[in-house]
C-alpha positions as CSV (number, residue, x, y, z in Angstrom):
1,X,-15.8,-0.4,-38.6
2,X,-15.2,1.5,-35.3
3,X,-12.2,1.1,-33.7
4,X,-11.5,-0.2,-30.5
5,X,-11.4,2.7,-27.9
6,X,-7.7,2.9,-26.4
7,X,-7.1,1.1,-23.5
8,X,-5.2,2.8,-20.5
9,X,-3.4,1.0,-17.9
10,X,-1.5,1.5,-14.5
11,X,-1.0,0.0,-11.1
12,X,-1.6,0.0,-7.9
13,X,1.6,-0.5,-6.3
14,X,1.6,-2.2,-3.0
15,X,2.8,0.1,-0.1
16,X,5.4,-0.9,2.8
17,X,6.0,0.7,6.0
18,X,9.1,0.0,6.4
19,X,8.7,2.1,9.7
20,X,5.8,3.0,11.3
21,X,6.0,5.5,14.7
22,X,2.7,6.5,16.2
23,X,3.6,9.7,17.9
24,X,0.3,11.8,19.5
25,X,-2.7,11.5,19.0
26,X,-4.2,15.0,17.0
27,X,-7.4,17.4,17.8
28,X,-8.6,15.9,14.3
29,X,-8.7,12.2,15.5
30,X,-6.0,11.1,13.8
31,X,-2.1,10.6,15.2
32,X,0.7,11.8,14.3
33,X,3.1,9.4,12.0
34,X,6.4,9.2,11.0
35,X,7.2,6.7,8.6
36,X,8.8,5.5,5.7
37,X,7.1,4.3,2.8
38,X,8.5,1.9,-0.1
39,X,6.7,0.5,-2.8
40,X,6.9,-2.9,-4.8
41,X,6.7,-3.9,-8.4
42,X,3.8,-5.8,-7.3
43,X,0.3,-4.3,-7.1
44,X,-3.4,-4.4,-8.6
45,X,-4.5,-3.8,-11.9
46,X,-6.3,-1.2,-13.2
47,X,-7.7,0.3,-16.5
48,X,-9.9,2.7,-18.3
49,X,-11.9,3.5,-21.3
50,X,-13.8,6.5,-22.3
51,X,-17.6,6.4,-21.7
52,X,-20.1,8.7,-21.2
53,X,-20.5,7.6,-17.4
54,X,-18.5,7.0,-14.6
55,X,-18.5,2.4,-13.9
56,X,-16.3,0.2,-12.1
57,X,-15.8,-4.0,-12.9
58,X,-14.3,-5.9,-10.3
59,X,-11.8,-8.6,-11.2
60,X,-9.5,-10.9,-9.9
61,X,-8.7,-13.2,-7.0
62,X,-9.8,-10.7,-4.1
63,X,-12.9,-9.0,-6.1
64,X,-15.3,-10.1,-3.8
65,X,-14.0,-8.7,-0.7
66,X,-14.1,-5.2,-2.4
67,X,-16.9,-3.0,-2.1
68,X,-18.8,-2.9,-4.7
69,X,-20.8,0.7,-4.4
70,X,-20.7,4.4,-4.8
71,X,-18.4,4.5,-1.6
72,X,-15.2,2.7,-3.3
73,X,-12.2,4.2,-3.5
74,X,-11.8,3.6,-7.2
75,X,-15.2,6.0,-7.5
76,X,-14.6,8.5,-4.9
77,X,-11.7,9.3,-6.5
78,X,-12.9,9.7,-10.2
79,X,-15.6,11.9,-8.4
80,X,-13.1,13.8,-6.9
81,X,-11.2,14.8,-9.8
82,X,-14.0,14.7,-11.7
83,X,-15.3,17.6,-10.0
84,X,-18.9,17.7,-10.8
85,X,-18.1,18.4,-14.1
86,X,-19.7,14.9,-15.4
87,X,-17.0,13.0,-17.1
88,X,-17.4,9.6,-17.7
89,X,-15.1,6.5,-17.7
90,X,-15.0,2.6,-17.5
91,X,-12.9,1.6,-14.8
92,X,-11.7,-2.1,-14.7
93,X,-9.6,-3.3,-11.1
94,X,-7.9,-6.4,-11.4
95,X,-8.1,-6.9,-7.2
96,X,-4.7,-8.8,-6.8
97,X,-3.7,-8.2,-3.1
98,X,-5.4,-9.3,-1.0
99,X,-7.7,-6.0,1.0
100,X,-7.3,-4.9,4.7
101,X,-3.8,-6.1,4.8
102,X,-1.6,-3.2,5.2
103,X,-0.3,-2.9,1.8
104,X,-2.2,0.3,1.1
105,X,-4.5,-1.9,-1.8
106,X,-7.6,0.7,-1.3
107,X,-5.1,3.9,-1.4
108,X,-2.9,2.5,-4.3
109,X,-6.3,1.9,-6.2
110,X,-7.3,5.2,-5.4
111,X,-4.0,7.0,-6.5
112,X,-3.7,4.7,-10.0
113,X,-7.3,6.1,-11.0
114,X,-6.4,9.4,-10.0
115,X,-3.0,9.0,-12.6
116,X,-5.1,7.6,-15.1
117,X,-8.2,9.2,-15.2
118,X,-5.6,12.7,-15.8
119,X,-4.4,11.1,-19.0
120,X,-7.6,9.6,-20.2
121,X,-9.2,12.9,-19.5
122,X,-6.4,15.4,-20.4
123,X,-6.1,17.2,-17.3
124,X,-2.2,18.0,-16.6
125,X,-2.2,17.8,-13.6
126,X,1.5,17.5,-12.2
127,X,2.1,14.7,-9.7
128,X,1.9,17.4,-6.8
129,X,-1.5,18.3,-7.3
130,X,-2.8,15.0,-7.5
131,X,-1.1,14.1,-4.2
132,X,-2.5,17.1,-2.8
133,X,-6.7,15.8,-3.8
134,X,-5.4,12.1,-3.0
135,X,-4.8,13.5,0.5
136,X,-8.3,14.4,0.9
137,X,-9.5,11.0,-0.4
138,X,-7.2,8.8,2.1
139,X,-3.8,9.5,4.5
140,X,-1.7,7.0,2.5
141,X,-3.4,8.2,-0.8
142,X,-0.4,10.8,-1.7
143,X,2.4,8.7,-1.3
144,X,0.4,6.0,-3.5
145,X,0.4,8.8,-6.7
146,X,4.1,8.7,-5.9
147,X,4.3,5.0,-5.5
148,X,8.4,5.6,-4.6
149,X,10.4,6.1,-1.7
150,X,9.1,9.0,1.0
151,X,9.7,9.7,4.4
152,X,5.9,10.4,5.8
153,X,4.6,12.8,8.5
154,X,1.8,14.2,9.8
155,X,-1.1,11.5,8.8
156,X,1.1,10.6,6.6
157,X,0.6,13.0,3.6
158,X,3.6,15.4,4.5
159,X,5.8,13.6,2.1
160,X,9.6,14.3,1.8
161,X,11.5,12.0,-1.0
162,X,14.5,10.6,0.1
163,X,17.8,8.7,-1.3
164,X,16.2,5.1,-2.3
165,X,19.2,4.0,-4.6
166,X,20.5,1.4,-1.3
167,X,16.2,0.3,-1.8
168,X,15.4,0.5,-4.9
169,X,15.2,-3.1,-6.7
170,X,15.7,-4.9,-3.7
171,X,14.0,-8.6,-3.5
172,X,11.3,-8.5,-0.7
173,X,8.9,-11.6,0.1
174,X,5.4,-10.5,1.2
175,X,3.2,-12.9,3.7
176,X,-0.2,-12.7,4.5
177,X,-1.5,-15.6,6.8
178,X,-5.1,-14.1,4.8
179,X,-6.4,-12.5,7.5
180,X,-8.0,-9.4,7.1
181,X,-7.0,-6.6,9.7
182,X,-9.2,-3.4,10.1
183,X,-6.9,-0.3,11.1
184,X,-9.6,1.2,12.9
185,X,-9.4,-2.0,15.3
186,X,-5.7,-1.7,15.2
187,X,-5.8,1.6,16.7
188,X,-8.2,1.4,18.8
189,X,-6.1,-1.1,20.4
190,X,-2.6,0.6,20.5
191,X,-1.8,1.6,24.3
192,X,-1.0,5.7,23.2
193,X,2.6,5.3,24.3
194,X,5.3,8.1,22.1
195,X,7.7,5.9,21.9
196,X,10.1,8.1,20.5
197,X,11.1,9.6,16.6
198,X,11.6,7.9,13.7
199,X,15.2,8.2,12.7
200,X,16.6,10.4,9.9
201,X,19.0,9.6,7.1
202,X,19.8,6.6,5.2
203,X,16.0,5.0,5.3
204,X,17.8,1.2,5.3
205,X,19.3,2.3,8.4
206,X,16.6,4.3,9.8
207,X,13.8,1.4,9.2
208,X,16.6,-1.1,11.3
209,X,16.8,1.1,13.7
210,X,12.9,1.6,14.0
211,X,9.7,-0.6,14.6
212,X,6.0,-0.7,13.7
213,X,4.0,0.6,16.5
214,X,1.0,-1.1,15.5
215,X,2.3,-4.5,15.3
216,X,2.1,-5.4,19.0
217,X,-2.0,-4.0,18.8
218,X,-2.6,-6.2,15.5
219,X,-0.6,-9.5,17.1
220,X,-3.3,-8.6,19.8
221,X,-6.3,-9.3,17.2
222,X,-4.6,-11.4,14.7
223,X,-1.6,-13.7,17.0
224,X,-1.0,-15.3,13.4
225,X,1.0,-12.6,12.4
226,X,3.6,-13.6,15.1
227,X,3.7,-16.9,13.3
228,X,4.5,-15.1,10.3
229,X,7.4,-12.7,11.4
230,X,8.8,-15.8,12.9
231,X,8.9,-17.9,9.6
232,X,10.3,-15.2,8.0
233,X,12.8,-14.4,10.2
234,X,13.9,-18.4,10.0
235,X,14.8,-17.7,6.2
236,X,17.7,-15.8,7.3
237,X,19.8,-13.5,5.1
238,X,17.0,-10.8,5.5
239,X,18.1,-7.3,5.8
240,X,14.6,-6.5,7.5
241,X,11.5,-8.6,8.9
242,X,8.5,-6.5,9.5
243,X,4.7,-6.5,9.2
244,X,3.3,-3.6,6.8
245,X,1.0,-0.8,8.6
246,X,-1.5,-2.0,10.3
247,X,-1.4,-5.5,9.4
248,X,-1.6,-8.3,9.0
249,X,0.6,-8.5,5.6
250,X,4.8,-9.2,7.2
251,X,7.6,-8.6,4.6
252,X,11.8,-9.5,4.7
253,X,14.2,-7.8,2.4
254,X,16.6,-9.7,1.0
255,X,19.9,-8.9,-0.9
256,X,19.4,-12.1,-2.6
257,X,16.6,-12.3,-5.5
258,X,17.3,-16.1,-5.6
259,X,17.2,-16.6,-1.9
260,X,14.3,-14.7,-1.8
261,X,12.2,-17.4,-4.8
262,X,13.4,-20.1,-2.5
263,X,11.9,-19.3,0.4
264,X,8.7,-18.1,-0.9
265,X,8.4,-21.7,-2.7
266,X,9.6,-23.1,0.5
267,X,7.3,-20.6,2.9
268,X,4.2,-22.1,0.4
269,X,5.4,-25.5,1.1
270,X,4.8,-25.0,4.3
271,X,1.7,-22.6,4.9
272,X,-0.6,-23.3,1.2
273,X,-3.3,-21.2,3.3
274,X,-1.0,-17.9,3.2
275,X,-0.9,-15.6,0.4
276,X,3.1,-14.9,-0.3
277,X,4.3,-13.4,-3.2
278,X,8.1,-12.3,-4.2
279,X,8.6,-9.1,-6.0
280,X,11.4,-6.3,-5.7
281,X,11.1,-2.6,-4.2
282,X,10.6,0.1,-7.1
């Protein structure tokens, strides 16, 4: 009888900006970021099998609103490390956040197939390296094959780890009013205003200090995010109310893990049409 063929499996961890500057705007297209980026226990699923060709099965409660084709991220990236050299795998995405919600789904995805794939195919790589092709692939993809604490510059891909030990396993709600946000929209609607640097230091105290440039833009397409900052800033006891890139996803950090399952229950009381999950920083 022939075995079963060994299963791998990782995540793809959902992405905060707990900060988000939008500084100038760069010969490439692109602007200039400074942010920092956390990461939650909470993310999609994904697996692999050996198999003589590259596939991908969709799963879970947002697998329809993922693209299905050659142009996923999922793919692109086994391409990419692939490198024409014709390995094969079965990938299997278990889509449970929900897409185009700042979260980073599509560049968590991205950077879990990218960890995997190395194992199932024996590669080595060290983390570096894979950041390094996940950059090509995506600006948030390299900070997603870390999936921990970073400071981000640049388009995001110049990544400098900081002190997360005043982060790490902190309770955070995440709210989104299901609403899909496109960050091209977002940014074509931001009014190209520097509005200064991202503080340095203790990233707690740096994300206070800062904002998410792209929130007033993305309140502009999607004024239901306003009505989701505001009900979780009525909680109380949050450390931090925010929305996540470019939208429409809002999170609050809370010092408080049972706080924190109270007001999701009492947030989904309230809104059953939102998607809200509690979870903790990484």
């Amino acid at each position: 009888m022939t075995p079963d063929p060994e299963v791998l499996r990782d995540v793809g961890y959902a992405k905060l900006n707990l900060a988000l500057h939008v500084r100038r705007r760069r010969a490439d297209g692109y602007h200039d970021l400074e942010t920092i980026f956390a990461f939650t226990e909470l993310g999609d699923g994904l697996s692999v099998v050996a198999a003589d060709t590259l596939s991908l099965r969709l799963a879970g409660d947002f697998a329809g609103a993922v693209p299905p084709g050659a142009d996923n991220l999922v793919l692109r990236a086994a391409r990419a490390l692939d490198g024409g050299a014709g390995r094969g795998a079965a990938i299997t995405l278990d889509k449970r956040l929900p897409i185009a919600a700042g979260l980073g789904g599509g560049s968590a995805d991205a950077a879990a197939t990218l960890r995997l794939l190395n194992r199932l195919w024996r590669l080595d790589w060290p983390p570096e390296r894979l950041a390094e092709l996940g950059a090509t692939l995506g600006a948030d993809v390299a900070a997603c094959v870390h999936s921990r604490t970073l400071r981000g510059e640049a388009k995001g891909e110049a990544l400098v780890a900081i002190d997360d030990s005043g982060l790490s396993g902190t309770t955070v709600i995440l709210v989104n009013p299901r609403v899909a946000v496109p960050t091209p929209a977002v940014f074509a609607r931001w009014d190209g205003v520097d509005r200064g640097p991202l503080a340095q230091g203790d990233p707690v105290a740096a994300a206070a200090s800062g904002r998410n440039d792209l929130e007033a833009p993305a309140l502009g397409l999607a004024p239901m995010i306003g009505e989701v900052l505001a009900a979780l800033s009525a909680l109380g006891g949050a450390q931090l109310v925010r929305m996540s890139g470019s939208g429409a996803t809002c999170f609050a950090l809370l010092a408080n893990s049972h706080a924190a399952e109270a007001g999701a229950a009492a947030l989904a009381a309230a809104h059953p049409g939102w998607w809200i999950a509690a979870t903790r920083l990484r």
